[in-house]
NUROMAR-195655 format. One record per residue (C-alpha): x, y, z; residue in three letters. Coordinates in nm, 2 decimals, padded with zeros to 4 digits. Example, Ala and Ser with C-alpha at 12.3 -4.5 7.8 and 13.67 -1.06 7.14 Angstrom:
<pts>
{{01.23, -00.45, 00.78}, "Ala"}
{{01.37, -00.11, 00.71}, "Ser"}
</pts>
This chain:
<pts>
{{00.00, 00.00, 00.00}, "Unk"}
{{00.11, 00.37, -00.12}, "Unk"}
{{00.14, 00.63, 00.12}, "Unk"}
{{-00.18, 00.81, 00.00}, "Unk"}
{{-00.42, 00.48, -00.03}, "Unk"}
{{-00.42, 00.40, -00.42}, "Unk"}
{{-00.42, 00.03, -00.37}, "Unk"}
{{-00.76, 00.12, -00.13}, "Unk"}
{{-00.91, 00.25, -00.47}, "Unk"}
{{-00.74, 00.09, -00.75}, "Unk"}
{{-00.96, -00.23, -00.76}, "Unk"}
{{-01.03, -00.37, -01.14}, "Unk"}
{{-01.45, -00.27, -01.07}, "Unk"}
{{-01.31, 00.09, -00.97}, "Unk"}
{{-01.02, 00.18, -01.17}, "Unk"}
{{-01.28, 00.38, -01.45}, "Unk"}
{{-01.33, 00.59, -01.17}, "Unk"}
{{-00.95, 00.64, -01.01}, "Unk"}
{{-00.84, 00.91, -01.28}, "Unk"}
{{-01.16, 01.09, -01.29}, "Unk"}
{{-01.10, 01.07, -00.92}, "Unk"}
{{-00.76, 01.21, -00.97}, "Unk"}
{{-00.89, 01.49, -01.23}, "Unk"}
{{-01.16, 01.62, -00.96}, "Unk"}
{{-00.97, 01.63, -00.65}, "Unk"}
{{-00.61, 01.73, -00.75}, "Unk"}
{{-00.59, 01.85, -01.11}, "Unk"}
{{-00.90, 02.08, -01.05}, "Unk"}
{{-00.76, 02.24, -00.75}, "Unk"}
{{-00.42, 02.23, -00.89}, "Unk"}
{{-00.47, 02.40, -01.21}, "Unk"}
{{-00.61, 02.78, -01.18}, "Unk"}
{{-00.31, 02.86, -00.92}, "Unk"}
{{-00.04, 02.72, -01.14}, "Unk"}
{{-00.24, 02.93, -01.46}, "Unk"}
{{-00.30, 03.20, -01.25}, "Unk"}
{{-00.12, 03.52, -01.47}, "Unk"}
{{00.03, 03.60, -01.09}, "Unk"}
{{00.13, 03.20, -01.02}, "Unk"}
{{00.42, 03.04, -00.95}, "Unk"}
{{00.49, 03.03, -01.37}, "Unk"}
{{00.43, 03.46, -01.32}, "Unk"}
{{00.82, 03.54, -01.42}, "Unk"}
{{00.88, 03.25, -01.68}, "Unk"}
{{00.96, 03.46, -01.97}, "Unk"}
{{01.10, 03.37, -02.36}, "Unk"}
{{01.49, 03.46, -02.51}, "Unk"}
{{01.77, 03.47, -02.32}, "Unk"}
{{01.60, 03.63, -01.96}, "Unk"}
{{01.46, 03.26, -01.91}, "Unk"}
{{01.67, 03.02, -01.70}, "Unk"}
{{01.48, 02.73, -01.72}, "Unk"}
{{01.65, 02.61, -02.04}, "Unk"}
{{01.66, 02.26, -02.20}, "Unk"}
{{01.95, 02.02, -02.12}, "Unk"}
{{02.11, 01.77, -02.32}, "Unk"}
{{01.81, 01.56, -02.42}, "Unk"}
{{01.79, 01.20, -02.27}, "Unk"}
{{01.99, 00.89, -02.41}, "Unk"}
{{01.79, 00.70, -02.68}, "Unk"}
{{01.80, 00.36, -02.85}, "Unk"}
{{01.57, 00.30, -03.11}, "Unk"}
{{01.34, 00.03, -03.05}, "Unk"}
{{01.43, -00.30, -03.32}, "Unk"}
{{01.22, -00.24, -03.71}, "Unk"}
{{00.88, -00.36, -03.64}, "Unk"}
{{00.85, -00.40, -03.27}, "Unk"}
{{00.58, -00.10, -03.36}, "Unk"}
{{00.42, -00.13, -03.63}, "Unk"}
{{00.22, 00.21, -03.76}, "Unk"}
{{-00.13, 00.14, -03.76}, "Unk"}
{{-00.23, 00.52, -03.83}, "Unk"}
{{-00.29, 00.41, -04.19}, "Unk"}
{{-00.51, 00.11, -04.14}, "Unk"}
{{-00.76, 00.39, -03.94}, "Unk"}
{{-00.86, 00.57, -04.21}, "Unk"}
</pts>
């Protein structure tokens, strides 16, 4: 068991409702303070005043030919 009591709602009848769950009582608190124009995101600016810039991006090894096939075309 988590600390905050997933395992007490993540049950295979329930788990429909665990991100909906999720959505209404963190996202929807969360989201108009961390939008808000005077939020913690307030100062984040473009050019060269920003200083949250990108690092060097993460290592990556191409997954072997076929292991995903791409089904976009067989949806149409």
């Amino acid at each position: 068991m988590s600390d905050w009591g997933e395992d007490d709602i993540d049950t295979p009848d329930r788990r429909p409702t665990v991100a909906s769950a999720w959505w209404r009582d963190h996202a929807d608190h969360q989201m108009p303070a961390l939008l808000d124009p005077d939020g913690p995101f307030a100062l984040a600016t473009e050019g060269n005043e920003n200083t949250c810039t990108h690092g060097e991006p993460l290592p990556y090894v191409a997954p072997p030919g076929g292991m995903f096939p791409d089904v976009r075309e067989d949806q149409r």
